[in-house]
C-alpha positions as YAML, in Angstrom:
chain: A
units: angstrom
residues:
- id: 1
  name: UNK
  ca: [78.30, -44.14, -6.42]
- id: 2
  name: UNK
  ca: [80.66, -42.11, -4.27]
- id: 3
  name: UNK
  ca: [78.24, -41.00, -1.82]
- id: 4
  name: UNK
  ca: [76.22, -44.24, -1.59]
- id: 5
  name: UNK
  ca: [74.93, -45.97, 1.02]
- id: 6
  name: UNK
  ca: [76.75, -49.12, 1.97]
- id: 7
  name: UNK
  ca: [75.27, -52.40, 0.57]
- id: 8
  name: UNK
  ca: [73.66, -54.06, 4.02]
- id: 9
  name: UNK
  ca: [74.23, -57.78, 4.95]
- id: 10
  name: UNK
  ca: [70.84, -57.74, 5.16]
- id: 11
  name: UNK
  ca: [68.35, -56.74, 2.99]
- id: 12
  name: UNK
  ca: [65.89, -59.15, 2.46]
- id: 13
  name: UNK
  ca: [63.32, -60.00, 5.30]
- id: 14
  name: UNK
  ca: [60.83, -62.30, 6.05]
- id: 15
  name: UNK
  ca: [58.04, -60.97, 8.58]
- id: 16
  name: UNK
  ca: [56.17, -63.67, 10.28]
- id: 17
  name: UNK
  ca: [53.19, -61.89, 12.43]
- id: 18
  name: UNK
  ca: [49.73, -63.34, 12.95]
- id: 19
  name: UNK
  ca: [48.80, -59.57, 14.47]
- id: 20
  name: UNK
  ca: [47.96, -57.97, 10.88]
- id: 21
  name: UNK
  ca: [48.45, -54.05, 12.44]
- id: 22
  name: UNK
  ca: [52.10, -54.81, 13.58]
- id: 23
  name: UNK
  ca: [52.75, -57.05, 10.47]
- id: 24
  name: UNK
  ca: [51.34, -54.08, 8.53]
- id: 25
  name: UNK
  ca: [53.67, -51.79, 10.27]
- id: 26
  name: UNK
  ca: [56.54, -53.51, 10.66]
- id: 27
  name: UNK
  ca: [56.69, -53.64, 6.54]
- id: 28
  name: UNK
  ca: [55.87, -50.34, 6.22]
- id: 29
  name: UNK
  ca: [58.38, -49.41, 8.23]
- id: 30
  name: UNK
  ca: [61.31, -51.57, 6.89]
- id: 31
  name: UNK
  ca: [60.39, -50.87, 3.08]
- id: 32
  name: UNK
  ca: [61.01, -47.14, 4.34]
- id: 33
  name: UNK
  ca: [64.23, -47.72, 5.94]
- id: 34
  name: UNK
  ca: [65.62, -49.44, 2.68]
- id: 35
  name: UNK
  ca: [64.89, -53.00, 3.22]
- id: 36
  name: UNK
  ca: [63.24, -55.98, 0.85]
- id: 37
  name: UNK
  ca: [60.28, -57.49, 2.37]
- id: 38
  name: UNK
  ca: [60.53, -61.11, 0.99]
- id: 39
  name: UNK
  ca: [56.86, -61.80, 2.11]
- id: 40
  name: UNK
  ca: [54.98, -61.00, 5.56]
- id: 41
  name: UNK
  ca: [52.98, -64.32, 6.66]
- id: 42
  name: UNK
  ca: [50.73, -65.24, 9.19]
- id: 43
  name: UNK
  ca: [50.96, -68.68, 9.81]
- id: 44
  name: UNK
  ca: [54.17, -71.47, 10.00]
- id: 45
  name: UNK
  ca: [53.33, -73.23, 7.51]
- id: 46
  name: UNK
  ca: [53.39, -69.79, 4.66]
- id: 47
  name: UNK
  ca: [56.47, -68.81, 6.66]
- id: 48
  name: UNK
  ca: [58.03, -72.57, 5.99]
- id: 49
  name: UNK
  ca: [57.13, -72.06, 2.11]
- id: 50
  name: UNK
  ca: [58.83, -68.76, 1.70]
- id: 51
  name: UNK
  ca: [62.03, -70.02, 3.76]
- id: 52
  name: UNK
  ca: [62.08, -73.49, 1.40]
- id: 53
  name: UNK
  ca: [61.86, -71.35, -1.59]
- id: 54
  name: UNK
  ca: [63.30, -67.66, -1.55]
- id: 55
  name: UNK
  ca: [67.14, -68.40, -2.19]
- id: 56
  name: UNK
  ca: [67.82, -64.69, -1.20]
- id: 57
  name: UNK
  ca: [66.27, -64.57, 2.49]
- id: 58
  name: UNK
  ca: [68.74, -62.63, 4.74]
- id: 59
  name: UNK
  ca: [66.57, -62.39, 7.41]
- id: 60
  name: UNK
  ca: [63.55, -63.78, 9.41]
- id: 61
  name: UNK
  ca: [61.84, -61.72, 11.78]
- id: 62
  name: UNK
  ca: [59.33, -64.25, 13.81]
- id: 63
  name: UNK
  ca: [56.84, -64.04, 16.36]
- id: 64
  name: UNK
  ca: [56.24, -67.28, 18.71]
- id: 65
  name: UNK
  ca: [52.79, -67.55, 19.03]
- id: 66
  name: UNK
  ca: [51.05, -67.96, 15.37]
- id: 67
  name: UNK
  ca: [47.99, -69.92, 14.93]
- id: 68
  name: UNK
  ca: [49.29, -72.47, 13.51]
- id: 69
  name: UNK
  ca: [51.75, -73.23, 15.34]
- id: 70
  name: UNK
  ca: [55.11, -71.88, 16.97]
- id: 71
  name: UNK
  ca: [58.16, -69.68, 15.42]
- id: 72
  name: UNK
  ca: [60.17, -71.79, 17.09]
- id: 73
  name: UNK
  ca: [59.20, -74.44, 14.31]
- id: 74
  name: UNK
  ca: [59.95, -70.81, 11.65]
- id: 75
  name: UNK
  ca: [63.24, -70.65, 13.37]
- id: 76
  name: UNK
  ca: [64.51, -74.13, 13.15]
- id: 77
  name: UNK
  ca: [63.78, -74.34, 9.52]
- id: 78
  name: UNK
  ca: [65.44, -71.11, 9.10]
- id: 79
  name: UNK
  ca: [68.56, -72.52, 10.94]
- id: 80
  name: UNK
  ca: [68.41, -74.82, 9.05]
- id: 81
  name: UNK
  ca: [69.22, -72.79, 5.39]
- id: 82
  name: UNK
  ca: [71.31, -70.63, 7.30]
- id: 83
  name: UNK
  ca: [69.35, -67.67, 7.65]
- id: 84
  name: UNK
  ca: [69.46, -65.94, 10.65]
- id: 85
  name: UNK
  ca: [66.30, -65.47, 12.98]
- id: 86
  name: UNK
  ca: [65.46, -62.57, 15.06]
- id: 87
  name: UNK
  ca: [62.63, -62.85, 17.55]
- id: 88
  name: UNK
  ca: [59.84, -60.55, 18.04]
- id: 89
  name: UNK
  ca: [57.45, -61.47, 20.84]
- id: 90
  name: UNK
  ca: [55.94, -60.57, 24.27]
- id: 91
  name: UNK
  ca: [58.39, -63.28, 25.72]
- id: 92
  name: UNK
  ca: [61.48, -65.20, 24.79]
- id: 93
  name: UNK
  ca: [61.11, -68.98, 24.53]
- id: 94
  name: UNK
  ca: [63.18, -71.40, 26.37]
- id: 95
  name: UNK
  ca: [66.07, -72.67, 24.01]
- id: 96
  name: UNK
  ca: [66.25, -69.18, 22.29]
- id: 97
  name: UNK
  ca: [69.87, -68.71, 22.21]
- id: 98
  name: UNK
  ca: [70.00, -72.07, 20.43]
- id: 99
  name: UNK
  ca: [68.06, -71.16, 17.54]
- id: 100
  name: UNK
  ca: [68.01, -67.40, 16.95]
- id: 101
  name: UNK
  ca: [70.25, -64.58, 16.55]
- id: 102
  name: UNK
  ca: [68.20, -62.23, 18.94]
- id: 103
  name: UNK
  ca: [65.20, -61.90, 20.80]
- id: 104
  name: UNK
  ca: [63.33, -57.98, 20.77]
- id: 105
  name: UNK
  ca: [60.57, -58.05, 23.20]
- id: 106
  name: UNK
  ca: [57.42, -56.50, 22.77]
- id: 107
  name: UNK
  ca: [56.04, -53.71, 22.50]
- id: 108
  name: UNK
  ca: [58.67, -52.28, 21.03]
- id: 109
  name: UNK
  ca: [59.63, -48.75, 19.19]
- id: 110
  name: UNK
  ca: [60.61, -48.83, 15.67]
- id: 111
  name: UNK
  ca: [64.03, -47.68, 15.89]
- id: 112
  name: UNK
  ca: [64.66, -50.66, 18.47]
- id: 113
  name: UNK
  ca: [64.42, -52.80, 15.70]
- id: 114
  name: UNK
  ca: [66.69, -50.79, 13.25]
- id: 115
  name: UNK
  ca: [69.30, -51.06, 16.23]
- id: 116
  name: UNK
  ca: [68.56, -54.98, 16.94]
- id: 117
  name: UNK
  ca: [68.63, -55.27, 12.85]
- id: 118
  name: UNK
  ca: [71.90, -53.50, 12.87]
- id: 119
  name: UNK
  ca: [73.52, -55.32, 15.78]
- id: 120
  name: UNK
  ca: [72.76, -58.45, 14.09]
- id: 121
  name: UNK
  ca: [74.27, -56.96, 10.79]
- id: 122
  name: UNK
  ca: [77.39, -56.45, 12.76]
- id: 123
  name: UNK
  ca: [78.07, -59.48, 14.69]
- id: 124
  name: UNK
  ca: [77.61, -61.38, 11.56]
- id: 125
  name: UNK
  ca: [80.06, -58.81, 9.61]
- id: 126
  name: UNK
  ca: [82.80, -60.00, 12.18]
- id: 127
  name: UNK
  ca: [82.75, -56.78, 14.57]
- id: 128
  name: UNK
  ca: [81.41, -56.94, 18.04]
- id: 129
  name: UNK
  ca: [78.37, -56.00, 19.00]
- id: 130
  name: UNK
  ca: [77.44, -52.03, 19.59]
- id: 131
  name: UNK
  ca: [77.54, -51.28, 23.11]
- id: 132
  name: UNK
  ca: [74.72, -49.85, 23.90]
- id: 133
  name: UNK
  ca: [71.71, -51.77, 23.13]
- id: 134
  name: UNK
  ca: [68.08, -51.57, 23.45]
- id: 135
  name: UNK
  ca: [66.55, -52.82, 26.69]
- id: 136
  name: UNK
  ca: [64.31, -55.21, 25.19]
- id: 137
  name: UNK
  ca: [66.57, -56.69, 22.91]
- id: 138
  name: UNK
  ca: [68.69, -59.71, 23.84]
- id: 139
  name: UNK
  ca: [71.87, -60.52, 21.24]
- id: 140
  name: UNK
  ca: [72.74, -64.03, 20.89]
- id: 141
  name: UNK
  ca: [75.33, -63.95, 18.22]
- id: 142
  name: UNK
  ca: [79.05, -63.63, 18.96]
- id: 143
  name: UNK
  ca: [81.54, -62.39, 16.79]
- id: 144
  name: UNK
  ca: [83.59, -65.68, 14.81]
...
């Protein structure tokens, strides 16, 4: 396709929200802009399962607090496979940069997470970061 749109680094996403209106959103709103939605989970321990078996996972979007237990635990098994983690809570948790490719506080609007998405894509592509990034997003990644 000549005119196409170019194939994205990522596509597939995992949403892990225990607030069922954003996790509702949130899908809604990437399934519009073009992406997969893997699964969207409430709890660690679904989020764990769809990590250990979806070969394809490009992304994890994770909240912290889940009532289970912690995205930290999300993002350390996603490390783990390789598959980069962005953060989406009302604060950051200590060791962040360690385990996550960003952090996008909340609330947030929409396209902030297109952007954070995108800068994500980028660094991981090889280029450097855009330069102007949303105010509630924090980039961890560097370019290789």
């Amino acid at each position: 396709m000549l005119f196409g749109r170019k194939k994205r680094r990522i596509e597939r996403v995992l949403v892990v929200e225990d607030e069922p209106l954003i996790a509702f959103d949130t899908e809604h709103f990437l399934t519009g802009e073009g992406f997969v939605i893997a699964a969207t989970v409430d709890t660690s321990a679904e989020a764990l399962r769809v990590i250990a078996a979806d070969e394809e996972l490009d992304l994890v979007l994770a909240d912290i607090d889940l009532a289970d237990g912690s995205g930290v635990d999300v993002a350390r098994a996603a490390q783990g496979r390789g598959v980069p983690v962005l953060f989406v809570t009302g604060s950051c948790p200590e060791g962040a940069r360690t385990l996550a490719a960003g952090c996008l506080a909340k609330p947030y609007p929409q396209r902030d997470l297109l952007t954070a998405i995108a800068a994500i894509e980028a660094v991981l592509e090889g280029a450097k970061a855009p330069r102007r990034l949303p105010v509630s997003f924090s980039l961890f990644l560097s370019p290789a």
